[in-house]
C-alpha positions as a Markdown table, in Angstrom:
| # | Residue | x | y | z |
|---|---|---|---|---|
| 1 | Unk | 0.0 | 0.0 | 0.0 |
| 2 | Unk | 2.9 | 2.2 | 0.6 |
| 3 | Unk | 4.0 | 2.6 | -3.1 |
| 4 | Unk | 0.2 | 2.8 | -3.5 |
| 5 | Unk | -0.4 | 5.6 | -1.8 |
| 6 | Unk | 2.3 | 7.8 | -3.3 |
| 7 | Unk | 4.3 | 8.0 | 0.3 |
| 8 | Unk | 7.2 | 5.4 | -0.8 |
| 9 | Unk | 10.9 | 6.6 | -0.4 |
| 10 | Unk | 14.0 | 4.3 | -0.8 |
| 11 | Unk | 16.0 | 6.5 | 1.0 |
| 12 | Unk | 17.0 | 6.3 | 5.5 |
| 13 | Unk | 13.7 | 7.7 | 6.9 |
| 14 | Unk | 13.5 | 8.2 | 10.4 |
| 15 | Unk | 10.6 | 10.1 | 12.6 |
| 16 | Unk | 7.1 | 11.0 | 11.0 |
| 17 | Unk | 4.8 | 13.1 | 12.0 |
| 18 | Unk | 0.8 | 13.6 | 10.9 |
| 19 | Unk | -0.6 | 16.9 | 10.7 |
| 20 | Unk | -3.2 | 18.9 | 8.6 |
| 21 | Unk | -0.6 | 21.6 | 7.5 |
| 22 | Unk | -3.6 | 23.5 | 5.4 |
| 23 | Unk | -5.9 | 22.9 | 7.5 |
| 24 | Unk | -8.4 | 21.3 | 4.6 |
| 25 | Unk | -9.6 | 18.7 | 7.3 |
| 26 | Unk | -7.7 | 15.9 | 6.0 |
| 27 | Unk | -4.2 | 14.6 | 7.5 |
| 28 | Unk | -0.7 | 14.9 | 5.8 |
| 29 | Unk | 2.7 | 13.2 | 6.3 |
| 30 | Unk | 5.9 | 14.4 | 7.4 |
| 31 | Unk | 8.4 | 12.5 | 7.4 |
| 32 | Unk | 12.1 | 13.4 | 8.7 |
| 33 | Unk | 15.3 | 11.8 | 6.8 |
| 34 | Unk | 18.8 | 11.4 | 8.0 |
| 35 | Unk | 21.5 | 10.3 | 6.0 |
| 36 | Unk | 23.0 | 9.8 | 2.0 |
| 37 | Unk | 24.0 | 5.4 | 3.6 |
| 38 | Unk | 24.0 | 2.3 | 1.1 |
| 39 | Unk | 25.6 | -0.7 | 2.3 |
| 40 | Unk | 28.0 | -0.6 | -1.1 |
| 41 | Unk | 29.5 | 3.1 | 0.5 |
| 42 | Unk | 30.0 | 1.9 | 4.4 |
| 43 | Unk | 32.5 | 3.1 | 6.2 |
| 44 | Unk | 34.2 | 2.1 | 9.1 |
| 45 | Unk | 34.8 | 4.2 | 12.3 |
| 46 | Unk | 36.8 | 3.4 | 15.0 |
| 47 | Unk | 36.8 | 5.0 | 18.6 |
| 48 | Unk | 40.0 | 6.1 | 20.6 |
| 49 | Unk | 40.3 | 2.5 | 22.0 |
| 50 | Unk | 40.9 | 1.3 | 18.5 |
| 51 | Unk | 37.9 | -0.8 | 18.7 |
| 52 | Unk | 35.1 | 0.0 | 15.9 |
| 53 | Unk | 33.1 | 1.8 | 16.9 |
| 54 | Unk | 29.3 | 4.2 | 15.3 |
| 55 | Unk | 30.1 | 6.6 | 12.8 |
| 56 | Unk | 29.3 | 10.2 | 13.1 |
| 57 | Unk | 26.6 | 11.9 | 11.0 |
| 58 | Unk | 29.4 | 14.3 | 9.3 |
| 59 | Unk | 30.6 | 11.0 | 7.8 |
| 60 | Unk | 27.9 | 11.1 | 5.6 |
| 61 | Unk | 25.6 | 13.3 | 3.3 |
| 62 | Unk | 22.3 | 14.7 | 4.9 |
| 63 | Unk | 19.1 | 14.6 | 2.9 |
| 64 | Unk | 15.9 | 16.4 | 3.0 |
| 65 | Unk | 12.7 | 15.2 | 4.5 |
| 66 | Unk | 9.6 | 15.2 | 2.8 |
| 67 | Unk | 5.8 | 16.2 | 3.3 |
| 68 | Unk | 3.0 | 14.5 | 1.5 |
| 69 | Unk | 0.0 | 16.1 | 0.7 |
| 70 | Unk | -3.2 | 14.2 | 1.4 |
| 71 | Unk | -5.9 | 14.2 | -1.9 |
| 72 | Unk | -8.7 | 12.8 | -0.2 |
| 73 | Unk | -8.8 | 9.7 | -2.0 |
| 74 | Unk | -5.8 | 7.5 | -0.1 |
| 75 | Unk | -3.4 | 9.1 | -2.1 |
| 76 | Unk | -0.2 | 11.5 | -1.1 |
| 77 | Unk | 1.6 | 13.6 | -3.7 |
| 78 | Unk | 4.8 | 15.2 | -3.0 |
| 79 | Unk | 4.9 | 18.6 | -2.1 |
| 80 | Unk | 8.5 | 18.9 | -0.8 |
| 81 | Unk | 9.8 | 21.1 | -2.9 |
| 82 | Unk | 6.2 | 23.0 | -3.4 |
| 83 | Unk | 6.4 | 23.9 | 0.6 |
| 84 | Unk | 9.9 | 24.9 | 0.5 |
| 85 | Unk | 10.9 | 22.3 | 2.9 |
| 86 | Unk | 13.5 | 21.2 | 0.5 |
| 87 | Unk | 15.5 | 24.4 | 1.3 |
| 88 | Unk | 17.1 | 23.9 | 4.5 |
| 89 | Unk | 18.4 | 20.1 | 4.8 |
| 90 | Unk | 19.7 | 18.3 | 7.5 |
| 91 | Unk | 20.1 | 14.6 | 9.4 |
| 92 | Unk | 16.4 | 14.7 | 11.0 |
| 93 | Unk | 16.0 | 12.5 | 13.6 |
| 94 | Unk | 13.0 | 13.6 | 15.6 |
| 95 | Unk | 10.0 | 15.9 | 14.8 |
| 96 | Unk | 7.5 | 17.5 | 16.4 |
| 97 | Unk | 4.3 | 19.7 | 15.1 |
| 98 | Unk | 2.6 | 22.8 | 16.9 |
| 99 | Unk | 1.2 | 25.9 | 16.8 |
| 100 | Unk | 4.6 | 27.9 | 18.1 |
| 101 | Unk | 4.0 | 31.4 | 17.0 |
| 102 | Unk | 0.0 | 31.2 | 18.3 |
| 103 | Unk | -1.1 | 32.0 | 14.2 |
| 104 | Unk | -3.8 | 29.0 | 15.1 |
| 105 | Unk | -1.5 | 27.2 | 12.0 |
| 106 | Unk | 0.8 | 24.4 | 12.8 |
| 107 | Unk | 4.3 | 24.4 | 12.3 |
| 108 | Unk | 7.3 | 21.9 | 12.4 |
| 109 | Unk | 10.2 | 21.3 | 14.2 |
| 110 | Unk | 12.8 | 18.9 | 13.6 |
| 111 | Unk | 15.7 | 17.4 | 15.9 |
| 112 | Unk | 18.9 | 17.1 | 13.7 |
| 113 | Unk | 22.0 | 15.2 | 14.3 |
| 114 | Unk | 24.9 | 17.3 | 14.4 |
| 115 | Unk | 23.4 | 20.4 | 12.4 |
| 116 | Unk | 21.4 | 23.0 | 13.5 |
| 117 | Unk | 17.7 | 22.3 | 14.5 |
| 118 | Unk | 15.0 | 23.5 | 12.0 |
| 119 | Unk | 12.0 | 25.2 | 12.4 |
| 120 | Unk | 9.7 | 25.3 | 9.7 |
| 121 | Unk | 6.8 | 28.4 | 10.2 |
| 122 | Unk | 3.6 | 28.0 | 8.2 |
| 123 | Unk | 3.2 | 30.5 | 6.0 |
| 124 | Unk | -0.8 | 29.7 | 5.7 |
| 125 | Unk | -0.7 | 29.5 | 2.0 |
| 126 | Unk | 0.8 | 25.8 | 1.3 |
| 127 | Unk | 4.4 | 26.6 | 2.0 |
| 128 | Unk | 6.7 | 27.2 | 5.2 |
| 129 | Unk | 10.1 | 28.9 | 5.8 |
| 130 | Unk | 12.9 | 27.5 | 7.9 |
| 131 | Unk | 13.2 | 30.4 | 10.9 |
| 132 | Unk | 15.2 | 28.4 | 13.6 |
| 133 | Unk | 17.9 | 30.8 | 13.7 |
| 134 | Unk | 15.7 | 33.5 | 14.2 |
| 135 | Unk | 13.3 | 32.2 | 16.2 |
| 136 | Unk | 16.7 | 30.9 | 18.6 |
| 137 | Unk | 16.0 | 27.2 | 18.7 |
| 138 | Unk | 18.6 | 26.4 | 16.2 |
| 139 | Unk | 21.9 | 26.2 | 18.5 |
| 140 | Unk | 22.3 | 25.6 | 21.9 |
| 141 | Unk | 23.1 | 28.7 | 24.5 |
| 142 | Unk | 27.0 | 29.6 | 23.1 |
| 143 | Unk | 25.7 | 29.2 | 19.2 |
| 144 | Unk | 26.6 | 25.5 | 18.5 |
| 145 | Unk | 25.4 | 22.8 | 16.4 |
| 146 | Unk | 24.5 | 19.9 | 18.6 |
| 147 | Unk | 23.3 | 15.9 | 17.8 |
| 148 | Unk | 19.8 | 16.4 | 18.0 |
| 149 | Unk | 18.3 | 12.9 | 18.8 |
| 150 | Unk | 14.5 | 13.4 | 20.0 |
| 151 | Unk | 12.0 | 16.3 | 20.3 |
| 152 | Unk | 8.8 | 17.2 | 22.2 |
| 153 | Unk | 6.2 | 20.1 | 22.7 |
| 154 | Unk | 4.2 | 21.2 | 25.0 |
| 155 | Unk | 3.2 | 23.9 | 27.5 |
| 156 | Unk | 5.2 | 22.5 | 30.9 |
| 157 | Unk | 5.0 | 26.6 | 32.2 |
| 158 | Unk | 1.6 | 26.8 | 32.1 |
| 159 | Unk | 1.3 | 30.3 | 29.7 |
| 160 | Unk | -0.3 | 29.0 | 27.2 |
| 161 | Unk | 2.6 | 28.1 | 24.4 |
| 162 | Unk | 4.2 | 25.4 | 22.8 |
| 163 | Unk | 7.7 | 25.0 | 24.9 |
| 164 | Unk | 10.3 | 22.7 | 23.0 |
| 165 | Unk | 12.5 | 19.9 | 25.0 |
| 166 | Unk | 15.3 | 18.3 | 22.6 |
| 167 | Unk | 17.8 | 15.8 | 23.9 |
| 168 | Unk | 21.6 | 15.4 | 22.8 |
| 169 | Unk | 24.9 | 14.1 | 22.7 |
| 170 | Unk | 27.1 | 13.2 | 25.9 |
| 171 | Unk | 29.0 | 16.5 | 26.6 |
| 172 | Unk | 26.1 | 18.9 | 25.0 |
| 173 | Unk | 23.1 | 18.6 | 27.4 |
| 174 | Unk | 19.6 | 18.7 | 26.5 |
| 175 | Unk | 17.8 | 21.9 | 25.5 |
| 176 | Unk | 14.9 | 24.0 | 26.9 |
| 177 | Unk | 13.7 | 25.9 | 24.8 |
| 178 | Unk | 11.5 | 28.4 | 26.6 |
| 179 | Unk | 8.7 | 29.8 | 24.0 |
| 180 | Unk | 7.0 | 33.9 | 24.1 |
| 181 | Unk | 3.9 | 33.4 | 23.0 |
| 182 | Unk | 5.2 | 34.7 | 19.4 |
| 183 | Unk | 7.3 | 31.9 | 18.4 |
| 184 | Unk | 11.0 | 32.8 | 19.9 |
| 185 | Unk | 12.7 | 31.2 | 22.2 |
| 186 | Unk | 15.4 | 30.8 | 24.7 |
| 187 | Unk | 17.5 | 27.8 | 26.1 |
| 188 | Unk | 16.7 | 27.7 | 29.6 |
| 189 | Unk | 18.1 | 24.2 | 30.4 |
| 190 | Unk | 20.6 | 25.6 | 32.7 |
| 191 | Unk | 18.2 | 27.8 | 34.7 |
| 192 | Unk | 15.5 | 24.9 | 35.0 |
| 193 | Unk | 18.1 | 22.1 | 36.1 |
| 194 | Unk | 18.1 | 20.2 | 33.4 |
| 195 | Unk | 21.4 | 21.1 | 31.8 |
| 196 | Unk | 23.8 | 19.4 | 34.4 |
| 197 | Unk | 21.4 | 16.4 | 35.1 |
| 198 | Unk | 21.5 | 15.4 | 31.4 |
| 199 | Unk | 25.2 | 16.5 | 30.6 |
| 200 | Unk | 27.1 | 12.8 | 30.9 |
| 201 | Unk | 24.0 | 11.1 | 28.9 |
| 202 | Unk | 22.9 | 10.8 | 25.2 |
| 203 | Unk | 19.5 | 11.3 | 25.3 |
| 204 | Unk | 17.1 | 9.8 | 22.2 |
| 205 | Unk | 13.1 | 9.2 | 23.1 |
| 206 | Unk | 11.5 | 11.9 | 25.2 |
| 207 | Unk | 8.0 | 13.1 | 26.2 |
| 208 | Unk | 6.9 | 16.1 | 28.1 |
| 209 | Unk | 4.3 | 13.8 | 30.3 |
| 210 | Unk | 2.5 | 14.7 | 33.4 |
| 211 | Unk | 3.5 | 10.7 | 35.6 |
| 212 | Unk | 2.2 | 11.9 | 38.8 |
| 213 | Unk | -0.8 | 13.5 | 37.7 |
| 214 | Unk | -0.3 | 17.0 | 39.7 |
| 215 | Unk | -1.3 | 19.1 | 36.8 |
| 216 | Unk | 2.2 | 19.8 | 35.7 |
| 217 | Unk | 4.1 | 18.4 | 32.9 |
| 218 | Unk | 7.3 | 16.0 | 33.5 |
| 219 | Unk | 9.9 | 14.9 | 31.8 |
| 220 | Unk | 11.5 | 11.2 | 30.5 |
| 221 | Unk | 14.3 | 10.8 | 28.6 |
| 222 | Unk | 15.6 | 7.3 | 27.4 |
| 223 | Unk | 19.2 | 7.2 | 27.3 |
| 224 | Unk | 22.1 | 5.3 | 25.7 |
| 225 | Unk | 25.5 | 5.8 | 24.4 |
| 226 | Unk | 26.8 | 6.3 | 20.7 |
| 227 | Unk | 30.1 | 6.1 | 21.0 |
| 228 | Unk | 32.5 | 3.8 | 23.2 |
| 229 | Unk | 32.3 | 5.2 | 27.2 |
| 230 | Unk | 36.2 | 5.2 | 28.2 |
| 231 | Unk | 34.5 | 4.5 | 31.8 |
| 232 | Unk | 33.3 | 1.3 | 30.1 |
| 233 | Unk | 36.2 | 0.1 | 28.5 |
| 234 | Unk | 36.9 | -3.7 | 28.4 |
| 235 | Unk | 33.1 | -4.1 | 29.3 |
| 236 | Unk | 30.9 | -6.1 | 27.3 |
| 237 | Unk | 27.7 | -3.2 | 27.1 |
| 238 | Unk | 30.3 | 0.1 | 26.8 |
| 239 | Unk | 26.9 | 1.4 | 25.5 |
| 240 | Unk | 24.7 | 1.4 | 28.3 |
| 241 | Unk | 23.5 | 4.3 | 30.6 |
| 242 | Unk | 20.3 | 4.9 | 32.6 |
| 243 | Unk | 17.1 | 6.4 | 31.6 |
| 244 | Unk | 15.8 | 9.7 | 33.7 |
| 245 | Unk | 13.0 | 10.9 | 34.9 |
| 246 | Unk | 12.6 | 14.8 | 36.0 |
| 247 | Unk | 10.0 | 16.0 | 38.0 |
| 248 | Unk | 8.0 | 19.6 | 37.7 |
| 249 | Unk | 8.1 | 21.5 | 40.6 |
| 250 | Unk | 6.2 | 24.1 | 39.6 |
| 251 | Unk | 7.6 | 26.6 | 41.4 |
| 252 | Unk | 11.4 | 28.1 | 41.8 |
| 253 | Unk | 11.8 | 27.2 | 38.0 |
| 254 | Unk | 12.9 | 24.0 | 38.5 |
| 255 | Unk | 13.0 | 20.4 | 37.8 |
| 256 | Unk | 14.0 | 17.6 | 39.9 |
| 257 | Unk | 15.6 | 14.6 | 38.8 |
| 258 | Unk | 13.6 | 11.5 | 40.4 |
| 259 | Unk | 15.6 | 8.6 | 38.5 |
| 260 | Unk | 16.9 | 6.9 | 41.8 |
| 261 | Unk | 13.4 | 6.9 | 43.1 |
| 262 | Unk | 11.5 | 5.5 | 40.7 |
| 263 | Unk | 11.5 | 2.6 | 41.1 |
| 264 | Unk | 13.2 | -0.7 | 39.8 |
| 265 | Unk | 12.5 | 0.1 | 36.1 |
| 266 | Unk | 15.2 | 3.3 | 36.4 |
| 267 | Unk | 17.9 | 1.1 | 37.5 |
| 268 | Unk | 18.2 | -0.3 | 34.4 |
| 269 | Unk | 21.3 | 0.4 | 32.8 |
| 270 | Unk | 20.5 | -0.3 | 28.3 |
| 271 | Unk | 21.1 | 1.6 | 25.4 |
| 272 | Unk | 17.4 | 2.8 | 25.1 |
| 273 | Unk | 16.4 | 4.4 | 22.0 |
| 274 | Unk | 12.7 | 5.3 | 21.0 |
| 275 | Unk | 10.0 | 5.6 | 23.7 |
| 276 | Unk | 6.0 | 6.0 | 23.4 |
| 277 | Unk | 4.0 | 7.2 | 26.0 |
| 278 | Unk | 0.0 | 6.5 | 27.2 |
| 279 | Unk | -2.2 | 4.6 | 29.4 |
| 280 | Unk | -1.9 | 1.3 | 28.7 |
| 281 | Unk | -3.8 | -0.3 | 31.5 |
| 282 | Unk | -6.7 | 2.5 | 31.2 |
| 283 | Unk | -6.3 | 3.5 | 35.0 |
| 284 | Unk | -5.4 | 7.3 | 34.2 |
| 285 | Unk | -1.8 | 7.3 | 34.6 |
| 286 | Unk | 0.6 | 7.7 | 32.0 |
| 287 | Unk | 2.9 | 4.6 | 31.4 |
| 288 | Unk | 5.9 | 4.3 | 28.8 |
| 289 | Unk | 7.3 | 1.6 | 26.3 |
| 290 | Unk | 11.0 | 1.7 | 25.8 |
| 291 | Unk | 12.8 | 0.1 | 22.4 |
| 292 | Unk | 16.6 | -1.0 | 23.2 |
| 293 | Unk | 19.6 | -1.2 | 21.2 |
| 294 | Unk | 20.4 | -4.9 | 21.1 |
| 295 | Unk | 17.8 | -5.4 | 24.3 |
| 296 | Unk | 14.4 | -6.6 | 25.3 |
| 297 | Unk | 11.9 | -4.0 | 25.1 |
| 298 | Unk | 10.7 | -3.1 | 28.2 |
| 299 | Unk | 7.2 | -1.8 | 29.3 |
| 300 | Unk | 7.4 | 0.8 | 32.3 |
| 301 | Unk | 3.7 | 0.4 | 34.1 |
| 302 | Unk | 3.1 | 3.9 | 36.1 |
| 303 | Unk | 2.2 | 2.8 | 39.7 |
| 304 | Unk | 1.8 | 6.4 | 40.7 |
| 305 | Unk | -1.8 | 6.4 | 41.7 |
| 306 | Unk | -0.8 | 4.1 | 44.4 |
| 307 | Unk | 1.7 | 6.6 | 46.3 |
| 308 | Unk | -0.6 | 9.4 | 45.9 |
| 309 | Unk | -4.3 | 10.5 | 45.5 |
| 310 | Unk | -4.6 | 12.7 | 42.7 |
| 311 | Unk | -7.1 | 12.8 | 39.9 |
| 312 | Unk | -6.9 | 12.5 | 36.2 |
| 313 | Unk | -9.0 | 13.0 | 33.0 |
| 314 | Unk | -8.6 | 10.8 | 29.1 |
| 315 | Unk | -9.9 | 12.7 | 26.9 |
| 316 | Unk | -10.4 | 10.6 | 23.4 |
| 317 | Unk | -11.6 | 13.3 | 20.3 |
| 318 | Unk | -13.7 | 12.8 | 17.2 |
| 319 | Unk | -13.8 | 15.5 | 14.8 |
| 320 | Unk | -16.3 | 15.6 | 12.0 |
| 321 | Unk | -13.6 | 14.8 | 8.8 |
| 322 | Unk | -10.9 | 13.2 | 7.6 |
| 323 | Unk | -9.1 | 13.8 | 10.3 |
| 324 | Unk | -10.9 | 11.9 | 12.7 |
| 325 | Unk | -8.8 | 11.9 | 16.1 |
| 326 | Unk | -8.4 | 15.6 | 15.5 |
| 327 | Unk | -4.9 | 15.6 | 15.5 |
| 328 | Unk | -3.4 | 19.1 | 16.1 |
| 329 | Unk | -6.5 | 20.1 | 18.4 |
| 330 | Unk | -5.9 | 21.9 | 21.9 |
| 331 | Unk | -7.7 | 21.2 | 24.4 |
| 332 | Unk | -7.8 | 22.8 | 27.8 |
| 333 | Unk | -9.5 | 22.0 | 30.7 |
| 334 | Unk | -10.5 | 24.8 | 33.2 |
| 335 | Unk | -10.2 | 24.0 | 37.0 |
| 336 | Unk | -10.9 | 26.1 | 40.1 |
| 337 | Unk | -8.3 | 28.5 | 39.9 |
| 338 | Unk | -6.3 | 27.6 | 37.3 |
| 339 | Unk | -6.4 | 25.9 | 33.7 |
| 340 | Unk | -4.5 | 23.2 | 31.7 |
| 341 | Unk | -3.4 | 23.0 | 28.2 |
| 342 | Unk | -2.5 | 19.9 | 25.8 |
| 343 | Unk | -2.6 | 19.1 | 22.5 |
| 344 | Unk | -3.7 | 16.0 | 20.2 |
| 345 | Unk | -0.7 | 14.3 | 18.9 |
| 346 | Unk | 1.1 | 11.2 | 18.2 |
| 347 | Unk | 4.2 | 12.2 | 17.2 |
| 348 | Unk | 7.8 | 13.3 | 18.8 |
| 349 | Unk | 10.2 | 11.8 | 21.0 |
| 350 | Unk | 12.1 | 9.6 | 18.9 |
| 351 | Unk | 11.3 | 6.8 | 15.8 |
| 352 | Unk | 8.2 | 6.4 | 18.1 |
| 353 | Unk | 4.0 | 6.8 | 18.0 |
| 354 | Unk | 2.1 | 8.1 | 21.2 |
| 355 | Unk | -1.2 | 7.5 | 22.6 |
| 356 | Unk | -3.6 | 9.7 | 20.6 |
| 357 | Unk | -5.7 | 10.4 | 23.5 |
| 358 | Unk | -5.1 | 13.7 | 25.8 |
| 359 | Unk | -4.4 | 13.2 | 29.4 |
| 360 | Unk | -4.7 | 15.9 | 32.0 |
| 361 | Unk | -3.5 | 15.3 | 35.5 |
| 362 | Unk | -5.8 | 17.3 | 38.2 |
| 363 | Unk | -3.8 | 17.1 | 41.3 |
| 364 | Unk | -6.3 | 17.6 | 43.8 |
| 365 | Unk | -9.3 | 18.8 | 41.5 |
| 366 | Unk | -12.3 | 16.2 | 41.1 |
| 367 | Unk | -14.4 | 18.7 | 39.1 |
| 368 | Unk | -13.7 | 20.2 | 35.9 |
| 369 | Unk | -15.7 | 23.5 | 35.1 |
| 370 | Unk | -15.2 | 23.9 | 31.9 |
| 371 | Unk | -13.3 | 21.6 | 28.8 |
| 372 | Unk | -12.8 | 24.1 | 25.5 |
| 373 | Unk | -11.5 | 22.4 | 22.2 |
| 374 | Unk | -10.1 | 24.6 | 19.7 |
| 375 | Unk | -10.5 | 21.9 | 16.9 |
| 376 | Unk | -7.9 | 21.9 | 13.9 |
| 377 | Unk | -10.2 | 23.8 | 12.0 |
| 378 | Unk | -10.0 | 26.6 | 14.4 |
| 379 | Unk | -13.6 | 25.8 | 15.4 |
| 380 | Unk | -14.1 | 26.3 | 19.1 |
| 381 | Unk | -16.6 | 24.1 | 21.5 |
| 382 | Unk | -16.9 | 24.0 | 25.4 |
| 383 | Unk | -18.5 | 21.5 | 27.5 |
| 384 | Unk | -19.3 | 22.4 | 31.1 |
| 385 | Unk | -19.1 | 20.3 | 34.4 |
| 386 | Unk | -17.3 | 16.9 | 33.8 |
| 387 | Unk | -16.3 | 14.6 | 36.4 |
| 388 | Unk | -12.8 | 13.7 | 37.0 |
| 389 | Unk | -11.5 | 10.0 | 37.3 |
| 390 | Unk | -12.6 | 9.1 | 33.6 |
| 391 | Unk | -12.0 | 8.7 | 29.8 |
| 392 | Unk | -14.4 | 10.4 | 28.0 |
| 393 | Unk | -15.0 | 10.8 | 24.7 |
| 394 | Unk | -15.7 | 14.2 | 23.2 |
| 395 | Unk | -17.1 | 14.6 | 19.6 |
| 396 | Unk | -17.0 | 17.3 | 17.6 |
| 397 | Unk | -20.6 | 19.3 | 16.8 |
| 398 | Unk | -22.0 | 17.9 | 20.8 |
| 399 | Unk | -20.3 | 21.2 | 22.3 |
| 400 | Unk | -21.6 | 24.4 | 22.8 |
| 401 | Unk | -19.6 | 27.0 | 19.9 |
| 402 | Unk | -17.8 | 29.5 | 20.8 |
| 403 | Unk | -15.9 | 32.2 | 19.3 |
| 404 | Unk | -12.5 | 33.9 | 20.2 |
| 405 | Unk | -8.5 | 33.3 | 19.9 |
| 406 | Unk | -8.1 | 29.6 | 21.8 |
């Protein structure tokens, strides 16, 4: 079917991404690509130690990713070139797609090894320009290229923006990338504690995830090495490093690593690689499956809810076209005092799908006054009063409309 549908490409494709980029209601395909490799023109690295070892990205030549534009009738033409996405290329290796700049448009951002990141701004008529340098998500805080591995958005401040995490080489550290509401940002890794924390790893799948269901949005970052650890040397996995976990404090600006308490699962020491995040079990907290490097799989079931009594609400959405799950949609749910916002996706982290369904965390909250979706085609409903503890199922048209900026 893939050839079928017009979405075939021969060459080493990596992270995808869905998402109605003209808003016409019906889903299209982005797909990040990494490197110019055929087995014929392998080449062969070794590390200090003498022993082989991975080659680096700059041993090879980058090529551009692609987006396919969805006809309507299960077929994709190519529009790279069409959307200007062919003129910026780089090794992609994780992506991520979200309203940054508030236009009510989604744009893309895309993780790349050893280059700078790109940021691709919807330009509302069919095409996008590459503005990570101006936007400051490119580089990391002293202007240098870094080996972007895997990406997430969301809103873990609570202003009402898309906030970027991207995860990186041993020696780099990850990146914060603090968004203004316009679409321009600032690495605030160091100020938020996640600089140091993340320093002597290289990070790959990641997730901005709220695990102890306070209302706050945490962090998990699977981990494992690319290149030879001297620490490790003579040691059959010189490969192998933790996973993390970082909790949001909320306040003070600051997150708190919670690896060595998390149980027995973040002892592990593997060369993790993609992760995908939802609720497997259906008991309203967020649980994670982890693909290894050479290694089992391993499925992480959240046992949260038994430490702690807060509440939670699954939110599954069915808009009224093509694209069905409303991916792209925010949602935000308005408690006493405060309010919460998420989006409807499946993609980021790293070579890795999500749970399609929104998850809120309430903390303490067992009522929800009001639940606003601002639908991908910028339609806006609200439903009043919902009860906390649940998955519910929201469809698009049931709502009362509303108008206004979401």
């Amino acid at each position: 079917m893939t050839a079928k549908a017009g979405v075939d490409d021969p060459r080493w494709s990596t992270s995808a991404a869905w998402v109605d980029y003209d808003r016409d209601g019906r889903l299209d395909l982005f797909v990040a690509n990494y490197l110019d490799f055929t087995v014929k023109g392998n080449k062969h690295c070794f590390a200090p130690t003498g022993d082989r070892d991975y080659c680096t990205p700059k041993m090879y030549q980058p090529i551009p990713a692609r987006l396919f534009h969805n006809r309507g009738d299960g077929t994709f033409e190519d529009v790279t070139e069409a959307a200007g996405i062919g003129a910026a290329i780089g090794p992609g290796l994780g992506v991520a797609c979200a309203d940054f700049n508030g236009d009510g448009w989604p744009d893309i951002y895309v993780a790349n090894d050893g280059s700078a990141a790109h940021l691709w701004i919807n330009q509302r008529n069919r095409t996008f320009k590459e503005q990570s340098l101006l936007a400051g998500a490119a580089y990391s805080v002293d202007g240098l290229p870094q080996a972007g591995m895997g990406v997430t958005a969301g809103d873990f401040d609570g202003d009402g923006d898309e906030d970027i995490f991207k995860t990186n080489l041993t020696n780099e550290g990850a990146n914060l990338y603090v968004n203004d509401g316009r679409g321009n940002f600032y690495d605030a890794s160091a100020e938020f504690g996640l600089l140091l924390p993340t320093f002597p790893y290289t990070g790959f799948g990641t997730e901005w995830f709220d695990y102890d269901n306070d209302g706050r949005l945490d962090l998990f970052i699977a981990n494992g090495a690319v290149n030879r650890m001297e620490s490790l040397r003579g040691s059959a996995y010189p490969f192998n490093q933790n996973n993390q976990l970082f909790r949001n404090e909320g306040t003070g600006k600051k997150f708190r690593e919670m690896t060595g308490v998390a149980g027995p699962a973040f002892a592990l020491s593997e060369v993790s690689r993609g992760a995908a995040f939802g609720d497997i079990n259906n008991d309203g907290a967020i649980d994670i499956v982890v693909a290894n490097n050479n290694g089992p799989a391993r499925l992480l079931l959240n046992q949260t809810r038994s430490l702690n009594h807060n509440h939670w609400l699954l939110v599954r959405l069915e808009a009224g076209n093509g694209n069905r799950f409303a991916i792209g949609a925010r949602v935000e749910v308005r408690l006493h005092g405060r309010s919460l916002l998420r989006r409807a996706h499946t993609d980021g982290s790293y070579l890795s799908a999500n749970d399609i369904r929104v998850h809120f965390g309430l903390g303490e909250d067992t009522k929800i006054e009001k639940l606003i979706v601002n639908w991908p085609d910028d339609r806006r409903e609200e439903w009043d009063r919902l009860e906390a503890d649940r998955i519910v199922t929201i469809r698009q048209g049931t709502g009362r409309s509303i108008r206004g900026e979401g």
